[in-house]
N, C-alpha and C positions, 0 to 999 in steps of 0.2 A: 708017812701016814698022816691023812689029813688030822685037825684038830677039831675035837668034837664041840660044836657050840653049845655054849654056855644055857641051862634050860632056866628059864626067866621064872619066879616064883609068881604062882598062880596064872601062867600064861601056858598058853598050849598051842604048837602052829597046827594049825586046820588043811591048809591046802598053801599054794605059792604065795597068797596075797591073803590069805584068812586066818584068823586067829579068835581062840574060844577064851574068854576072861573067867578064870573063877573065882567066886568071892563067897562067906558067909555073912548073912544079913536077918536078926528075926530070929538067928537057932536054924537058918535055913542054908541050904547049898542050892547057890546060884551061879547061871553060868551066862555069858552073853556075848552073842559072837560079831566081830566087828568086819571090814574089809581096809585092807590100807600095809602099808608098813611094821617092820616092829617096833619100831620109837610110837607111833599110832598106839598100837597097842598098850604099851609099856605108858604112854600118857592115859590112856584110856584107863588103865589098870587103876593110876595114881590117881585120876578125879573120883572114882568109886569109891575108895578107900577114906579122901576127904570127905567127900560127901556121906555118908554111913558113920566117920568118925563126930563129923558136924550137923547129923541127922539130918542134912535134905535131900538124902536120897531116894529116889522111889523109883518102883518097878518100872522097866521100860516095855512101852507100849508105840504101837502102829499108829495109834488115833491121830487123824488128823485136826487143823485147827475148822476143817469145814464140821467133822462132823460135831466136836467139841461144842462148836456152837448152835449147832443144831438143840445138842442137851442143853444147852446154858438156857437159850433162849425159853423152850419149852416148860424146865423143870426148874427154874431158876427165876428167871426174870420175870415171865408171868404171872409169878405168884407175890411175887415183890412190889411192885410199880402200876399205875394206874393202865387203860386201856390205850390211853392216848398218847404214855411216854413208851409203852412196849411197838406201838405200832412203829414210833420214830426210831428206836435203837434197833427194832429187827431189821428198818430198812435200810441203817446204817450198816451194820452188820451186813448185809443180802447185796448193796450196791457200790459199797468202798471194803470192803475187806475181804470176804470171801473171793470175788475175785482176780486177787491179787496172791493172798497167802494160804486161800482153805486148802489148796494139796499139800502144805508145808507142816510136816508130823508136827505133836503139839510140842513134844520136847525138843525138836530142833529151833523151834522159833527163836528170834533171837533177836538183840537191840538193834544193831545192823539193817536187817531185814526189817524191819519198824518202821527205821527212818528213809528206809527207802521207799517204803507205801508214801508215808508224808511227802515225799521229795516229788513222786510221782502225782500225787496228787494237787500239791502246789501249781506243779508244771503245766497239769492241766486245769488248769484255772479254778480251783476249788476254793473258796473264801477260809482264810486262817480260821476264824471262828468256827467252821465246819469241819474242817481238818482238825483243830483242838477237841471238839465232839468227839470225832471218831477215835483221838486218842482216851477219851473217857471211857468209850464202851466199849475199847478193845482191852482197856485197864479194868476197867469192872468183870465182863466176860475171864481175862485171864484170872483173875482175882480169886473167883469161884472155882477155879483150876487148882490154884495151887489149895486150894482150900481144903479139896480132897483127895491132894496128894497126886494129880495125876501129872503136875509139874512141879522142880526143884525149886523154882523162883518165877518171878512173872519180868519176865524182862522186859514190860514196859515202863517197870520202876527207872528204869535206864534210858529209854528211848527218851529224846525231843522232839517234840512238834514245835511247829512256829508259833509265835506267840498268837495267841489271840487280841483282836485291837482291843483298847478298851470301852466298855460299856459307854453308851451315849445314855444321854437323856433325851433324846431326839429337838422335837421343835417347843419350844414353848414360847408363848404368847405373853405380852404384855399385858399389862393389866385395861390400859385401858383396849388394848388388841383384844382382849376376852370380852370385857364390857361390847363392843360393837359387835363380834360375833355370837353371843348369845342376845343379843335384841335382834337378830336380822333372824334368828333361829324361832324367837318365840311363837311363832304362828306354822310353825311347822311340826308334823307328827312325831318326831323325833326329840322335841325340845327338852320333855322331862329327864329321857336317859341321858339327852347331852349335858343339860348341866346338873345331872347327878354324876356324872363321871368328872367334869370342873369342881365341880364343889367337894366333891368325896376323894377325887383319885384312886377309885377303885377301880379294875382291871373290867375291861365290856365281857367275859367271861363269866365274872363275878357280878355283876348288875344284872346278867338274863338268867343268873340261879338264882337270883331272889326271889323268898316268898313273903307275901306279905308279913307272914308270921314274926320277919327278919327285921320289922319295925316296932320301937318300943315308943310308943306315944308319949309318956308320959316323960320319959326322960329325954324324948327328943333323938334315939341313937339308933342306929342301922346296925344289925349284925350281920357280919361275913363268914359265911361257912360254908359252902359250898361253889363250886364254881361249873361252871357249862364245858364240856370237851368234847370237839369234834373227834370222830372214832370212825374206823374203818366199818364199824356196826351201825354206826348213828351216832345221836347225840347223845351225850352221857352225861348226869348230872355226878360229877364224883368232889371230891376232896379239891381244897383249894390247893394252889401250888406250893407253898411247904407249911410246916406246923406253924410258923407265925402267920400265915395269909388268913388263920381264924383268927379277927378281931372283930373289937367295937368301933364303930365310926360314929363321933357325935355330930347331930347335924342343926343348923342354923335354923333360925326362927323362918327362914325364907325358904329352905328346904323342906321342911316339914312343912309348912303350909302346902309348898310344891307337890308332896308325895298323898298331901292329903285331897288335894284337887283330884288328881290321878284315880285313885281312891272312891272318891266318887261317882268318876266322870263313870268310872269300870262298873260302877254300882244301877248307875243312868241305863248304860248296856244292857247288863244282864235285866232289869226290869222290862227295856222296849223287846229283848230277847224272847220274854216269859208273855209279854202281853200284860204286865202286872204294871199297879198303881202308882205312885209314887212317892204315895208312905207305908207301904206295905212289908216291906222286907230291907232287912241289913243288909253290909255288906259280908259280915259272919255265915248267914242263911242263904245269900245269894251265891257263893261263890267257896268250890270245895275246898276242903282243908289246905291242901298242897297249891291253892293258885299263884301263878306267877305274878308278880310285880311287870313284867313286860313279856304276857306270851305270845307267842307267836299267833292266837287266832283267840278272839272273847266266844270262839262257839268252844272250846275247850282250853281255860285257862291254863290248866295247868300243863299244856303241850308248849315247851321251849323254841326257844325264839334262834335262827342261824344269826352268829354277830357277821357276816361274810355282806350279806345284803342291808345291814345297816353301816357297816364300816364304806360301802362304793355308795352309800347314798348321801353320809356325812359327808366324805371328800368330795364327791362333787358338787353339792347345795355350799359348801364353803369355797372350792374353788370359784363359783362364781360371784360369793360375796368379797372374793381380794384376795381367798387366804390358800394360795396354791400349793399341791403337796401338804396339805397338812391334813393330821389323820387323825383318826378317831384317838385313839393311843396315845395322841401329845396331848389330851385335856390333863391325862394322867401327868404327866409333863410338866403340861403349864402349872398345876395345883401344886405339887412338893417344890418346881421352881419361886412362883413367889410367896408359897409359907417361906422359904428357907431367906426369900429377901426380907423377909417380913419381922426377919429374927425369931421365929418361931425354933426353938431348940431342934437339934438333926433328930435327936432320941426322939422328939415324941413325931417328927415327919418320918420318920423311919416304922415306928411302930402305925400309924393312919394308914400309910401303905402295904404295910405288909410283909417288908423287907427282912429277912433272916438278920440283921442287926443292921447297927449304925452306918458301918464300916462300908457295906454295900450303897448306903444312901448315899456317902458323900464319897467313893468313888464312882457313879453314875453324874453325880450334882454336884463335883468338886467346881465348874464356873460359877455356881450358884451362891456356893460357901465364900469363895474368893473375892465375888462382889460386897459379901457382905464384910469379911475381912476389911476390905477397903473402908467401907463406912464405918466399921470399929474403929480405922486406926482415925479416921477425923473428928469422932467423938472423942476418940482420946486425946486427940490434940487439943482439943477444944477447952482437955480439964486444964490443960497448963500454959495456956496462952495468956493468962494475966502475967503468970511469974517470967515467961520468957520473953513476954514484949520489953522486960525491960534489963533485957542482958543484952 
């Protein structure tokens, strides 16, 4: 007489190859049925059991990770982040991830499978720094997953992307390299936002949100709060890039004269605009509340300006004065470069710009530090060179 096999506790055979799991979970009977072996099973049994013991177990569901992100995006992200970072992570989302892993249920997902998006994407020439992206917003997206229980973990906590390079500072200019290219600039239309972006190092985003209002005469200071983003809808005046990117920028005796010219010139306009006199009206009464500092057209100041056609206008007018490849974006550059040779403390180049802390200054300008390092150590030589000329 055969021998009866042994009946596995909370397991039940279904068919040759199927097997039904019971478990209580909640005060509830649950049952879940798998395909595979009985060792399958019987492992299946035991992660349940841990999981429910170590509460990260949660209901098993069909959902895939396409449609998952479908909700994320929607009910999630949009309501989170500006117009401008939603557009970029949907498209991350919609053109590296979906489809590679959207049929892949969300609870099968797995570290393995991760780094093999990564691997695949490397291969086919996707810049590390892109490929670290996409591991951010496949980490945020799952994040919000497990958030509501609809995964046990996020196994991107596990996955590796390649690293990302690190941050540059791009090109920056010499002092007397800036001196020459703002004299070859000053006759040209662009001159005041170039060397307010030298002078200020503030982002060309942030210089075409400025409203007048955003200048304090008296104390000479520029405020930043707002910045310009291009949108899938238009242009968008929203929020600067993180909560430190609201600051004060104090500005020189030379700047302010600068923005006061500007100021005027826009005053000049709007009177030949009006057909009016030339002591007749301010620049308060001339020009409505919200006018830009650089709008796009003086018949409606306060319509925002694209930085796309001043950035190909910059690089070329400087390509031709010597300074090839170099871009609107490295005045930003040249300005935290030589404050920081200037010995001007990182803390307060850090906070001018805008930077979420120190830390991020002087891993972007860590040459810049270094140089100055240098000339630290020859001042410090310098203090003991009586005593050791004569050892």
């Amino acid at each position: 007489m055969a021998k009866k096999a042994k009946k596995l506790a909370g397991i039940d055979r279904r068919g040759e190859d199927t097997w039904r799991i019971r478990y209580v979970k909640d005060g509830k009977r649950r049952t879940e049925t798998i395909m595979g072996t009985q060792e399958d099973a019987v492992a299946r049994r035991d992660v349940i059991r841990v999981e429910i013991a170590q509460n990260t177990w949660t209901a098993p569901t069909s959902m895939t990770l396409s449609e998952w992100a479908v909700t994320w995006t929607e009910q999630y992200l949009r309501r989170a982040v500006s117009t401008r970072s939603y557009d970029r992570q949907k498209s991350i989302i919609n053109r590296h991830i979906v489809p590679a892993l959207g049929k892949v249920p969300l609870q099968k997902l797995s570290a393995v499978r991760i780094n093999e998006l990564y691997r695949q994407l490397e291969t086919g020439g996707l810049h590390p720094a892109t490929i670290h992206y996409v591991h951010v917003v496949l980490g945020s997206c799952l994040k919000a997953a497990f958030k509501v229980a609809a995964i046990a973990r996020n196994p991107v906590t596990n996955a590796s992307p390649p690293k990302a390079s690190a941050q540059s500072g791009g090109h920056a200019l010499t002092q007397p390299e800036l001196d020459k290219l703002l004299t070859d600039f000053c006759r040209d239309p662009l001159f005041t936002i170039v060397a307010l972006a030298a002078g200020t190092g503030a982002r060309v985003n942030e210089l075409l949100a400025l409203e007048w209002s955003a200048v304090d005469w008296d104390t000479k200071a520029l405020r930043i709060d707002a910045a310009l983003k291009p949108t899938s809808a238009g242009l968008e005046r929203g929020t600067p890039k993180t909560e430190r990117s609201r600051r004060t920028i104090r500005l020189d005796d030379g700047l302010a004269a600068l923005l006061k010219a500007e100021r005027e010139r826009q005053e000049a306009v709007q009177r030949m605009l009006r057909g009016m006199g030339g002591s007749v009206a301010t620049l308060r009464s001339l020009l409505p509340e919200h006018a830009l500092i650089f709008p796009a057209s003086p018949i409606d100041p306060t319509k925002p300006r694209r930085h796309g056609p001043i950035s190909k206008a910059f690089a070329a007018r400087a390509a031709k004065l010597g300074f090839g490849g170099l871009r609107f974006h490295d005045l930003r550059h040249t300005h935290a470069t030589l404050l920081l040779q200037a010995g001007v403390p990182v803390a307060a180049v850090s906070a001018r710009l805008g930077h979420a802390n120190a830390a991020v200054t002087l891993g972007i300008y860590s040459h810049s530090t270094t140089d100055a390092e240098a000339a630290a150590a020859q001042v410090a030589g310098s203090l003991l060179s009586n005593v050791l000329k004569g050892m």
